[in-house]
TORKOL-322107 format. One record per residue (C-alpha): residue in three letters; x, y, z. Coordinates in steps of 0.05 Angstrom, whole numbers, padded with zeros to 5 digits, always signed. Layout:
! TORKOL-322107
alaXYZ;...
//
This chain:
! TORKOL-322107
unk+03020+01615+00815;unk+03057+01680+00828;unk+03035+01755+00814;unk+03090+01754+00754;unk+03054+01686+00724;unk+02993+01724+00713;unk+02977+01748+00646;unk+02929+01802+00613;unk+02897+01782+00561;unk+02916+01806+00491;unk+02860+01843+00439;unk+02859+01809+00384;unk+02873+01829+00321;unk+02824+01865+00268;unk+02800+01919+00310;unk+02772+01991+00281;unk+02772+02050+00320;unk+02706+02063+00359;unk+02671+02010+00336;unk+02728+01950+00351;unk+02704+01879+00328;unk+02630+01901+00323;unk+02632+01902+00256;unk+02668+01833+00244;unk+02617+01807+00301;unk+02565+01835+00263;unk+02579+01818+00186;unk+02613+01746+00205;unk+02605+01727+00282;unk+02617+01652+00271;unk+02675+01664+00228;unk+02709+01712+00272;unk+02694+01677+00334;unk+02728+01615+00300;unk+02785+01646+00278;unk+02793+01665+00355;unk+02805+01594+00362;unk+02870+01592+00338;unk+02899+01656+00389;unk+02907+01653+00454;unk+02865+01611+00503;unk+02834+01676+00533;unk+02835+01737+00483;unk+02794+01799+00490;unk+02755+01831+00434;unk+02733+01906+00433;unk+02645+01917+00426;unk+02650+01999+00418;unk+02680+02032+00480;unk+02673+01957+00522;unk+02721+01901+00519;unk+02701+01827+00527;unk+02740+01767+00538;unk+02734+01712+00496;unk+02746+01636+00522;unk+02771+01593+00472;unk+02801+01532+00506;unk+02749+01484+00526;unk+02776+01457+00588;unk+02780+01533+00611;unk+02697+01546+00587;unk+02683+01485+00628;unk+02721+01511+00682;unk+02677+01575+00680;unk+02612+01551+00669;unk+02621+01511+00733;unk+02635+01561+00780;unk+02574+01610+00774;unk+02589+01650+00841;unk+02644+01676+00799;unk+02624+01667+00730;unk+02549+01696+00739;unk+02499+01710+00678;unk+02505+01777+00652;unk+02547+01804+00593;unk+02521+01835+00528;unk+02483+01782+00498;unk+02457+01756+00570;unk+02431+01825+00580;unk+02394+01836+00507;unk+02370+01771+00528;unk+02343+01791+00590;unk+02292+01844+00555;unk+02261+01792+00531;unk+02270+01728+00577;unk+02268+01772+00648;unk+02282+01715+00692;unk+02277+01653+00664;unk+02314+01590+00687;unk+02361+01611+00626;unk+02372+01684+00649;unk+02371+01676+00728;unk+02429+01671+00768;unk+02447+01659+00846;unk+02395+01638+00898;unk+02337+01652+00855;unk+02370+01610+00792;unk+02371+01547+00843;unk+02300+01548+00868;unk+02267+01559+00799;unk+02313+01502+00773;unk+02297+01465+00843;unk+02217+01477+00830;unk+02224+01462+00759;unk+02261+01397+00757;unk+02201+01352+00776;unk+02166+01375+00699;unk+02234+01340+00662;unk+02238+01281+00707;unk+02239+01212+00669;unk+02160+01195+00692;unk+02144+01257+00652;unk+02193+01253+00594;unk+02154+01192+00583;unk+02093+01221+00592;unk+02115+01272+00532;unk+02151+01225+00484;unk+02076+01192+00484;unk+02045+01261+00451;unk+02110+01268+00410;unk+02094+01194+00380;unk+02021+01212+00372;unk+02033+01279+00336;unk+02090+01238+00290;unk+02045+01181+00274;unk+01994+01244+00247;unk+02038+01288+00221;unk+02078+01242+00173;unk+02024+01187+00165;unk+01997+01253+00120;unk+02058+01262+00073;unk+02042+01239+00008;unk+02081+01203-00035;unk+02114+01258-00092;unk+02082+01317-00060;unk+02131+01365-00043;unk+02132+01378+00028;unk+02171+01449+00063;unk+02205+01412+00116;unk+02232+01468+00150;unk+02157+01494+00158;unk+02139+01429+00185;unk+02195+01421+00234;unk+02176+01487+00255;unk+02109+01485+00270;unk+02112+01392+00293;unk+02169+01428+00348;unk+02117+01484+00366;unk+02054+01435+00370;unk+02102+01382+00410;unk+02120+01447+00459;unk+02038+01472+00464;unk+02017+01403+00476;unk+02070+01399+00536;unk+02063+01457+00571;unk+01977+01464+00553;unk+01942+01402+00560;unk+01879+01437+00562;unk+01852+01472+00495;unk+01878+01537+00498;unk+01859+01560+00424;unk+01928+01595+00417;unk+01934+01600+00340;unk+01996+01563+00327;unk+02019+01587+00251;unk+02013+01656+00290;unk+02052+01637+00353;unk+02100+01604+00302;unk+02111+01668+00258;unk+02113+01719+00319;unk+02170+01672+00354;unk+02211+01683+00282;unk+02203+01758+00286;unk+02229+01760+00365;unk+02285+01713+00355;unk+02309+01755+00291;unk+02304+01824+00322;unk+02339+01792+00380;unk+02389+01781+00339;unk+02402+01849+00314;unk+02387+01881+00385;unk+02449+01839+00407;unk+02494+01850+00357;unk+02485+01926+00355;unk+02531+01951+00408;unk+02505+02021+00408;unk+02433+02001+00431;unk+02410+02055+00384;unk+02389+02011+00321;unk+02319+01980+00369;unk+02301+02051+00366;unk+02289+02070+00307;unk+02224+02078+00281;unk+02234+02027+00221;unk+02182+01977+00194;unk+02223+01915+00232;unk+02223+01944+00295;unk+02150+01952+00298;unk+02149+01882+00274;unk+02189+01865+00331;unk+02149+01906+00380;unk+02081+01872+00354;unk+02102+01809+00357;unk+02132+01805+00427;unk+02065+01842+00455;unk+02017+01785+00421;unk+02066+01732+00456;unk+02066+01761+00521;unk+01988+01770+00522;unk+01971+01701+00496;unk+02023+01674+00553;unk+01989+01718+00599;unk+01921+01697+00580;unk+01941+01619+00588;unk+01964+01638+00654;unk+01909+01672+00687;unk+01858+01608+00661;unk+01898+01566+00698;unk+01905+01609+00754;unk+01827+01611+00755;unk+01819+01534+00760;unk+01889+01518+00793;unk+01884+01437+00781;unk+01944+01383+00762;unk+01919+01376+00688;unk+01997+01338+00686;unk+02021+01385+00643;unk+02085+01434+00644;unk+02048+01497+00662;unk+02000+01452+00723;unk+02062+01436+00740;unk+02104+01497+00747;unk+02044+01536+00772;unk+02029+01480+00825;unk+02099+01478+00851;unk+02131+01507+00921;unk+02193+01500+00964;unk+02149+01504+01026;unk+02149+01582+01022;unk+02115+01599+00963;unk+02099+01584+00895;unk+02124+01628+00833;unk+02090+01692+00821;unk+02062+01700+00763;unk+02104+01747+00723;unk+02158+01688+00734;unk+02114+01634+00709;unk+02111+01689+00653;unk+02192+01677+00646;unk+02195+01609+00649;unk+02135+01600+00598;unk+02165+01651+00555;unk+02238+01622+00552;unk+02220+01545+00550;unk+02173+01566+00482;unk+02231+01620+00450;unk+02292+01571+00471;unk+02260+01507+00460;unk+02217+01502+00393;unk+02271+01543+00345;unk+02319+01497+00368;unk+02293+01433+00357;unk+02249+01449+00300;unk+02327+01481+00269;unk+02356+01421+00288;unk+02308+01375+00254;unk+02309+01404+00192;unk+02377+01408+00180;unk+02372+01336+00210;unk+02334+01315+00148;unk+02376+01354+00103;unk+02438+01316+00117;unk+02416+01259+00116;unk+02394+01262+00050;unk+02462+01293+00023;unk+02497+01231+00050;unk+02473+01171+00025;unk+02511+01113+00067;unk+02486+01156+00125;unk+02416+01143+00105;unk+02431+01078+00092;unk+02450+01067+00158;unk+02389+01095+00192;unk+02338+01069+00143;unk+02375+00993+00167;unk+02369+01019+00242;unk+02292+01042+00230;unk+02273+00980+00190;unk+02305+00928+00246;unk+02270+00964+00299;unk+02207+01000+00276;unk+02191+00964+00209;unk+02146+01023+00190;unk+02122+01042+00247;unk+02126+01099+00293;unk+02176+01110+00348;unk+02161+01102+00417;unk+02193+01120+00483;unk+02211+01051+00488;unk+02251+01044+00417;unk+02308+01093+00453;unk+02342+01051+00473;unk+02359+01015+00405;unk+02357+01079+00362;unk+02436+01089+00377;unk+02455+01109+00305;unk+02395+01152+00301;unk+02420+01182+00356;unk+02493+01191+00337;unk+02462+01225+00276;unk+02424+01286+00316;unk+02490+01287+00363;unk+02523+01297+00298;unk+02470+01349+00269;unk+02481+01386+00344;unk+02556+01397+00320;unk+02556+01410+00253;unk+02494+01455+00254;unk+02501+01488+00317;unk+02442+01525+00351;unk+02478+01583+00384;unk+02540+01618+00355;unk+02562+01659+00425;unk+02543+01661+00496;unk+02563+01708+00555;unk+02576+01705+00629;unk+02601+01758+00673;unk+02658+01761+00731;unk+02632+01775+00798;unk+02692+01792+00832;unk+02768+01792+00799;unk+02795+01730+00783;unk+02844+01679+00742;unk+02819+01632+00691;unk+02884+01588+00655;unk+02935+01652+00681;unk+02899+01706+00650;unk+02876+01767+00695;unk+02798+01776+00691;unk+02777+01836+00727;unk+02706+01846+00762;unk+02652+01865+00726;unk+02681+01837+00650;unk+02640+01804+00596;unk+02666+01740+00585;unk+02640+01712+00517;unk+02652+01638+00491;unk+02627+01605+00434;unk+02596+01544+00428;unk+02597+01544+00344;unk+02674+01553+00343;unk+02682+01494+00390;unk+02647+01448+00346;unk+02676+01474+00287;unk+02758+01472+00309;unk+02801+01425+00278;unk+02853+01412+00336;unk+02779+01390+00371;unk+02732+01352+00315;unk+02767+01313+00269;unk+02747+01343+00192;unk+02698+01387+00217;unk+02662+01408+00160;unk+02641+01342+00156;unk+02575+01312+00166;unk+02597+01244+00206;unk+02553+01216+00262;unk+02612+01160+00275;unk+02651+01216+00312;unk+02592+01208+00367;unk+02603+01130+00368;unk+02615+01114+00443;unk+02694+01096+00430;unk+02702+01158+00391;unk+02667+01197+00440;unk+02699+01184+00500;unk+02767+01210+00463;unk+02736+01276+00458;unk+02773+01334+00502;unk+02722+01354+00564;unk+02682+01410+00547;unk+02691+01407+00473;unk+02611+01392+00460;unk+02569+01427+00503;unk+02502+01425+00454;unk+02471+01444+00526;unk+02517+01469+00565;unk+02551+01444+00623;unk+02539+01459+00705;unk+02486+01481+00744;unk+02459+01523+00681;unk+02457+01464+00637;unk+02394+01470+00591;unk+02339+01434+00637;unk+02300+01420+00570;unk+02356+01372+00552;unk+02323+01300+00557;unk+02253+01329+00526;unk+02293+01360+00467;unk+02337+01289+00459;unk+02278+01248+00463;unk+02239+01291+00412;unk+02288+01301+00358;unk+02313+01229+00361;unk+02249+01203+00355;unk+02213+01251+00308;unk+02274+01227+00254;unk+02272+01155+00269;unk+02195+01163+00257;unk+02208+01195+00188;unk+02260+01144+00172;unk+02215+01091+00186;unk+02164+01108+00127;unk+02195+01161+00076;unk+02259+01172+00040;unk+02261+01252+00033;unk+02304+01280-00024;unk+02318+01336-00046;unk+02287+01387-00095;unk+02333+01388-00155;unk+02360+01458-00157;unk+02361+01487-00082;unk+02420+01493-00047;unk+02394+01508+00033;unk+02432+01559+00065;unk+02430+01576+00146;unk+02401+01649+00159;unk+02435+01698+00196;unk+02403+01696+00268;unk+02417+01672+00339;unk+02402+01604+00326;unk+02429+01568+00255;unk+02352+01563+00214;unk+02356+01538+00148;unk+02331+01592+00097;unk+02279+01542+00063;unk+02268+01458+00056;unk+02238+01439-00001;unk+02234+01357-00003;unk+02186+01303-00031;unk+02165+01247+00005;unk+02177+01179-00027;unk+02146+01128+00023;unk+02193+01058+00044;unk+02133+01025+00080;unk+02058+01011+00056;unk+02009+01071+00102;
//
């Protein structure tokens, strides 16, 4: 490529003077960053006085996310992030982003996954063997707080008498004034002394102490109890072992990252399946020839393949994170366009799964698109549910394993429908939570 090949990229239309896009980013984020889909394959959009460059062509997001010496974490939502997240495995970059990820691996081999997917059956078998038939059940509530027990009983195998509604309710208010920290480009908005902000404040203090607290009984009786914390507390790289402000991190970003999104995920899981009956047709048949009633082990996995298409499916169609950000390191070229050091690159995993000239019909709820000869026809870098590279989410297999067999569990004993009447609607947050789940419970199989 020559010097006169290179581009700049173009602003994109729409902007306001002083404030840019913020206001689109703020009032519609998954909209606009969609409608970015259909520019130019690098575009950049103006956040108040800073400009950021948004990726839009897959092959060119897999391209970055691949090369972190160049592509390093950082950019405004990275950075709002990083207030709350320090350096976690999520936030971390560099040297220090490969040893944590190094000393962390061992907790999400496949011996533990296992290990997990056992207390994920166990809390199942409980948890829906006390539905009852008629009863109306708030399935977003019980996603919400199954995800959070699965996620305590993981990391905590000892009794750590955390209060779990409260954990539940305080990880809520973080991840929604998150949300409004990052899309306030002025900063100024966290400041205020408002109601939600002391909300905000409150809430993050009471998860940091009860982390905190867990921590330092541990520290006192340092044993391999075989759970996540033994096990990230225990490890070393033959120097030393994490401090514990960064077990703090790690603890703090595996519980924020991890429960919303499954427990999101499962809900609107249920949800679909229930507004498309040959869908549930089709996973009722898969349950029935494999469970028969019962509830879903490790072991079923393997033969829960439409069960699985259907959370691949839910991934897409409800996706759990509408924008990310990275940061250039040094000038560079990604597809021609001139990136200079120190931008914000932004990309956006919603408009991905939500571009027609990438997903067939994508307003659609269709778990055949994830069938494995539909699948492989899919561009490169066009579903990235947990991103792609050295930074790809290491909660990946425990997040799979949970939601696929939390629904095949349900599936295998209860029809859910819907309440007459409410329409569920996502809220506007980080993550895509539905606003409320009414369903009742009509068993399929004898208790």
């Amino acid at each position: 490529m020559t010097v006169t090949d290179v581009l700049t990229p173009a602003t994109a239309p729409g902007a306001v003077p002083v404030l840019g896009h913020a206001l689109l980013m703020r009032r519609a984020p998954r909209e606009f960053l969609l409608s970015l889909q259909g520019t130019d394959p690098v575009i950049g959009i103006r956040l108040g006085g800073q400009t950021v460059y948004v990726i839009n062509d897959p092959a060119l997001i897999r391209t970055a996310l691949r090369d972190p010496d160049t592509f390093g974490k950082g950019g405004p939502i990275t950075e709002r992030f990083r207030a709350m997240f320090g350096n976690g495995l999520g936030i971390s970059d560099g040297e220090l982003h490969r040893r944590q990820r190094a000393l962390m691996q061992p907790a999400f081999s496949h011996t533990r996954i296992v290990g997990y997917a056992a207390l994920i059956t166990e809390e199942a078998g409980r948890r829906f063997g006390g539905w009852r038939d008629g009863e109306r059940v708030e399935v977003h509530r019980e996603m919400a707080d199954l995800a959070l027990t699965n996620l305590t009983r993981a990391m905590f195998s000892a009794d750590t008498g955390v209060d779990a509604e409260r954990f539940r309710e305080a990880t809520a208010t973080v991840l929604n004034g998150l949300y409004l920290r990052i899309m306030d480009p002025t900063g100024l908005l966290a400041r205020l002394p408002v109601p939600a902000n002391r909300r905000y404040r409150a809430a993050e203090r009471y998860l940091r102490e009860v982390i905190d607290s867990v921590i330092a009984a541990y520290r006192a009786a340092p044993l391999d109890r075989g759970d996540l914390l033994s096990i990230l507390m225990l490890a070393h790289d033959g120097e030393a072992a994490m401090s514990d402000r960064q077990l703090h991190d790690e603890v703090m970003t595996i519980f924020i990252a991890g429960a919303e999104s499954i427990a999101n995920t499962l809900a609107w899981a249920c949800h679909e399946v229930a507004a498309h009956p040959e869908v549930e047709a089709r996973l009722f048949a898969e349950a029935d020839r494999v469970l028969a009633g019962r509830t879903a082990q490790y072991v079923d996995l393997a033969s829960l393949a439409y069960t699985k298409q259907v959370i691949s499916e839910t991934l897409r169609l409800r996706t759990q994170g509408w924008a990310l950000s990275r940061t250039t390191t040094r000038e560079t070229t990604i597809g021609g366009y001139l990136i200079p050091a120190g931008a914000a690159i932004m990309y956006s995993p919603h408009a991905l799964n939500h571009n027609p000239a990438l997903h067939r019909d994508p307003g659609a709820f269709d778990p055949d698109r994830w069938s494995p000869d539909n699948a492989k026809a899919l561009p490169r870098g066009a579903y990235i549910p947990f991103g792609t590279g050295t930074h790809t989410c290491i909660g990946e297999p425990f997040a799979l394993t949970e939601m696929a067999l939390t629904l095949a569990s349900i599936a295998a004993r209860w029809r859910l429908e819907p309440v007459p009447g409410h329409t569920p609607k996502p809220k506007v947050a980080l993550t895509m939570p539905v606003d409320a789940l009414p369903m009742v419970p009509r068993r399929r199989f004898p208790a």
